[in-house]
PyMOL commands that place a pseudoatom at each C-alpha (Angstrom):
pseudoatom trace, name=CA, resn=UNK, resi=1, chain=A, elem=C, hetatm=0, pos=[-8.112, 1.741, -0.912]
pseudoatom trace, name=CA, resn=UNK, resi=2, chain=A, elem=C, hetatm=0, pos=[-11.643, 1.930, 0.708]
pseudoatom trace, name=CA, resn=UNK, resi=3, chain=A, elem=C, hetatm=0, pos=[-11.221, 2.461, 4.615]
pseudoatom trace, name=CA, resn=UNK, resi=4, chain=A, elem=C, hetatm=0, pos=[-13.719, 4.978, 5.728]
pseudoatom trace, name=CA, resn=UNK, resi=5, chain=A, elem=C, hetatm=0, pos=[-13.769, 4.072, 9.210]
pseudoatom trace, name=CA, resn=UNK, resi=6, chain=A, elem=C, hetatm=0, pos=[-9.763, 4.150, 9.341]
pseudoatom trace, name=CA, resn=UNK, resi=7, chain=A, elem=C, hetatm=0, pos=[-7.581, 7.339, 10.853]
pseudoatom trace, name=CA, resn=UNK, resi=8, chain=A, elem=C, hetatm=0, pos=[-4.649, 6.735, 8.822]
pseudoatom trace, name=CA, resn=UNK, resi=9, chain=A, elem=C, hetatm=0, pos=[-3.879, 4.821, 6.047]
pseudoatom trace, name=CA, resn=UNK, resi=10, chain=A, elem=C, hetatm=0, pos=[-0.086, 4.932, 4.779]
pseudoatom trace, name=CA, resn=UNK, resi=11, chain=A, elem=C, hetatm=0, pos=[1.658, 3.396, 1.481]
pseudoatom trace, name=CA, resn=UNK, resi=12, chain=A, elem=C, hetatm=0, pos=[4.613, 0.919, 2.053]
pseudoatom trace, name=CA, resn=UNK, resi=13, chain=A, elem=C, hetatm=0, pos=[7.010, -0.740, -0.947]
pseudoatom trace, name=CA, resn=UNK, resi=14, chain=A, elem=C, hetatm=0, pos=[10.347, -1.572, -2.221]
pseudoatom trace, name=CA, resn=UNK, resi=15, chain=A, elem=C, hetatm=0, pos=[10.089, 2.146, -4.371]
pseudoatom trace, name=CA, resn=UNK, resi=16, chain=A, elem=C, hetatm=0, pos=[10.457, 3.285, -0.958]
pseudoatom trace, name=CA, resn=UNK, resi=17, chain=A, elem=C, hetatm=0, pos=[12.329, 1.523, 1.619]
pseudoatom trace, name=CA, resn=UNK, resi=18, chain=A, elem=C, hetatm=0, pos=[9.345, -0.368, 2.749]
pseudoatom trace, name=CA, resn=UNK, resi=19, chain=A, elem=C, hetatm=0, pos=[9.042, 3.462, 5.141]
pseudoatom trace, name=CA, resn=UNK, resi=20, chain=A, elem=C, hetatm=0, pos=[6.134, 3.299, 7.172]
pseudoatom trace, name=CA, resn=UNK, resi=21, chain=A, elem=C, hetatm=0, pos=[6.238, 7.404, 7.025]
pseudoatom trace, name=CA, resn=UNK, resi=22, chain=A, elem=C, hetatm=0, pos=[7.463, 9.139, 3.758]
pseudoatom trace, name=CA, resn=UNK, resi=23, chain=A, elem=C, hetatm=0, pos=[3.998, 8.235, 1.832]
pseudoatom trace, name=CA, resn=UNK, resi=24, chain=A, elem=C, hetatm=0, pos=[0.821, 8.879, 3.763]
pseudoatom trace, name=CA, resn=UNK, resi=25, chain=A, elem=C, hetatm=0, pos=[-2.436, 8.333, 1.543]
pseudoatom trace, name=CA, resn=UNK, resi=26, chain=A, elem=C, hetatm=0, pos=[-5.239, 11.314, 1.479]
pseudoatom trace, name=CA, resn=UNK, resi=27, chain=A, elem=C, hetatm=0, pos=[-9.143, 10.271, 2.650]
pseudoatom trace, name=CA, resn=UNK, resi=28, chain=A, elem=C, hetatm=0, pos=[-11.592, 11.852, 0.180]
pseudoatom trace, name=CA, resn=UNK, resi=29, chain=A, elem=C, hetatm=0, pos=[-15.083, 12.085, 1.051]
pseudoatom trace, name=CA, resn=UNK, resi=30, chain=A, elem=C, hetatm=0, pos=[-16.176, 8.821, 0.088]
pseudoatom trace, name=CA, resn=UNK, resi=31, chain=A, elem=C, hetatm=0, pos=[-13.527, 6.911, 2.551]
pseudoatom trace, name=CA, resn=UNK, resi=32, chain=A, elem=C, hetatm=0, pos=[-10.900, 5.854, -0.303]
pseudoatom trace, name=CA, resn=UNK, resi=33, chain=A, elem=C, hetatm=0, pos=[-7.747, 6.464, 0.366]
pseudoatom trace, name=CA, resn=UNK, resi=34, chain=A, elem=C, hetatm=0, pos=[-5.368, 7.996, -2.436]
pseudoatom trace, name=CA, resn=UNK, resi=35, chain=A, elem=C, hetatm=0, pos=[-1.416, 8.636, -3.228]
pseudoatom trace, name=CA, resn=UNK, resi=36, chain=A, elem=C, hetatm=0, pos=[-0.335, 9.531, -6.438]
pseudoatom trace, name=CA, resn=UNK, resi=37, chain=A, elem=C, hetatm=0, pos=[3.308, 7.926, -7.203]
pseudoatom trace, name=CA, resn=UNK, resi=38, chain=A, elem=C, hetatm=0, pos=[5.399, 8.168, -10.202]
pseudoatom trace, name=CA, resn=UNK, resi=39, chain=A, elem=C, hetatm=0, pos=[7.543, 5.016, -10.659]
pseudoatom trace, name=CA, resn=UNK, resi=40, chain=A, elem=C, hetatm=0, pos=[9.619, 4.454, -13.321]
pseudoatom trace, name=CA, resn=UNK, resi=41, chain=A, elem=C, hetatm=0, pos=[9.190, 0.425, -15.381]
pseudoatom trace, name=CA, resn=UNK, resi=42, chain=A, elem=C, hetatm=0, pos=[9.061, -2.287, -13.383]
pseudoatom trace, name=CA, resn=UNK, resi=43, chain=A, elem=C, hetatm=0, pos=[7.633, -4.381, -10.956]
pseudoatom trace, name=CA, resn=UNK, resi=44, chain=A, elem=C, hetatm=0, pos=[7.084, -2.976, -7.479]
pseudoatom trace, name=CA, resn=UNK, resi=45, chain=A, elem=C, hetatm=0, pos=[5.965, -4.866, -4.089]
pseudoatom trace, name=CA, resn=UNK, resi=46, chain=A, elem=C, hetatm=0, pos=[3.548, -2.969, -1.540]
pseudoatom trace, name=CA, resn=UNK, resi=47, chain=A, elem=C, hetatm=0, pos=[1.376, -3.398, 1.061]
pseudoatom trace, name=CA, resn=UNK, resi=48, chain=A, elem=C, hetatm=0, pos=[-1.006, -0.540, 2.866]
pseudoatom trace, name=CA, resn=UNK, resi=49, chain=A, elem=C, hetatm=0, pos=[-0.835, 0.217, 6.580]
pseudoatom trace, name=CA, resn=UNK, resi=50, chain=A, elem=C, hetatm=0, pos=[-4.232, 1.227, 8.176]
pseudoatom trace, name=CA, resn=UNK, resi=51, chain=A, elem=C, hetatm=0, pos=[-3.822, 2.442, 11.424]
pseudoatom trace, name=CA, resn=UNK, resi=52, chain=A, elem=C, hetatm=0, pos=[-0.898, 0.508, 11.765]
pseudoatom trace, name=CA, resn=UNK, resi=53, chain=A, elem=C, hetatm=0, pos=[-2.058, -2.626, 10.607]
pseudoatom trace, name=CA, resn=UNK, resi=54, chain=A, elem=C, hetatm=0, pos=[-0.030, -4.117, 7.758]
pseudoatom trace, name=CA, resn=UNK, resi=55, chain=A, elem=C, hetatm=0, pos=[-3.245, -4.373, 4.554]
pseudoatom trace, name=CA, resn=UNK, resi=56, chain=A, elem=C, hetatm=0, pos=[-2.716, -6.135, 1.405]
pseudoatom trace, name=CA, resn=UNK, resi=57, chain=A, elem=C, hetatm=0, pos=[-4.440, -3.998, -1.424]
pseudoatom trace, name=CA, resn=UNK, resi=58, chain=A, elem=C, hetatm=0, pos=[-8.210, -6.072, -1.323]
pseudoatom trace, name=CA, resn=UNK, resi=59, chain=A, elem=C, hetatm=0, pos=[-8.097, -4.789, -5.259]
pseudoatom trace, name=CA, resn=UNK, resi=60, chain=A, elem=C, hetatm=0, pos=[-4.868, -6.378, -6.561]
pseudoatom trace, name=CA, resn=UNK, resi=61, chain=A, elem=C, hetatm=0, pos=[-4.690, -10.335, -6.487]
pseudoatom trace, name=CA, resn=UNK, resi=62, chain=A, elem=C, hetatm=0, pos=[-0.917, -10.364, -7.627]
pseudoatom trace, name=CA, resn=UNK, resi=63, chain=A, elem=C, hetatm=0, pos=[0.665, -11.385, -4.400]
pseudoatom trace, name=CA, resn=UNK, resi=64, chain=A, elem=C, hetatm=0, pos=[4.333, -13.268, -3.556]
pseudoatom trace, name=CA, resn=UNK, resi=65, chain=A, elem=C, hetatm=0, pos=[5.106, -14.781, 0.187]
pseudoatom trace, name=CA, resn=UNK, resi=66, chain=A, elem=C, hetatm=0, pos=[7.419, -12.020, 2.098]
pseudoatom trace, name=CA, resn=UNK, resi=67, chain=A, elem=C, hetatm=0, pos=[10.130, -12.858, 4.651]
pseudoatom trace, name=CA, resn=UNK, resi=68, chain=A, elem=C, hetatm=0, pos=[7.451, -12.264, 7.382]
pseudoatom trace, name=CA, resn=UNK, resi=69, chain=A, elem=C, hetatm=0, pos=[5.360, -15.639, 6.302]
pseudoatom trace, name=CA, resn=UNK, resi=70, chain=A, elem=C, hetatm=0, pos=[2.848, -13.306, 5.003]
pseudoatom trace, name=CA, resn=UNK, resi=71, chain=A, elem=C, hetatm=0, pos=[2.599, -11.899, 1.510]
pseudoatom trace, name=CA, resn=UNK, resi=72, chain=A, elem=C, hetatm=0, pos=[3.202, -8.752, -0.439]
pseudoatom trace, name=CA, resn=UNK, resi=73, chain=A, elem=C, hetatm=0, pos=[0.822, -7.208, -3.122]
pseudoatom trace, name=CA, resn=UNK, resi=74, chain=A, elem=C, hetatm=0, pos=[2.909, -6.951, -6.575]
pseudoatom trace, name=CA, resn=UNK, resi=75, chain=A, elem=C, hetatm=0, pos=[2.520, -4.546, -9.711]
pseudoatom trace, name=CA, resn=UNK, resi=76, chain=A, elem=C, hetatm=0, pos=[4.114, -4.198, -12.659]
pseudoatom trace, name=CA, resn=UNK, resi=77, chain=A, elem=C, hetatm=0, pos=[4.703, -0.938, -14.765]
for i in range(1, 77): cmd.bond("trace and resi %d" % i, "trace and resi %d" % (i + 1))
show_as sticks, trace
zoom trace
């Protein structure tokens, strides 16, 4: 995830509650924004949050419509 200009950038799914705390993402020095996860097979629904702002993933085009009216990124494993 390329934010340089963002503060925080956190990773949200159904692998973890949808938790808006237990996976916060690392900036390297280019502005991406990493987290390493190890997930067993299967498909998995996510989103980012940047500085609180609920982000689909601008590199993943596999989405499905959430309960919100909005929609969730989606990858399978």
């Amino acid at each position: 995830m390329q934010a340089p200009e963002a503060e925080m950038v956190l990773l949200a799914g159904n692998f973890n509650g949808w938790s808006t705390t237990s996976d916060p993402m690392k900036k390297d020095k280019t502005g991406g924004w990493k987290r390493t996860k190890m997930l067993l097979q299967g498909k998995y629904e996510y989103k980012f949050i940047v500085d609180g702002v609920w982000t689909l993933d601008p590199n993943c085009s596999n989405t499905v419509p959430n309960q919100h009216g909005t929609s969730n990124n989606v990858i399978e494993l």
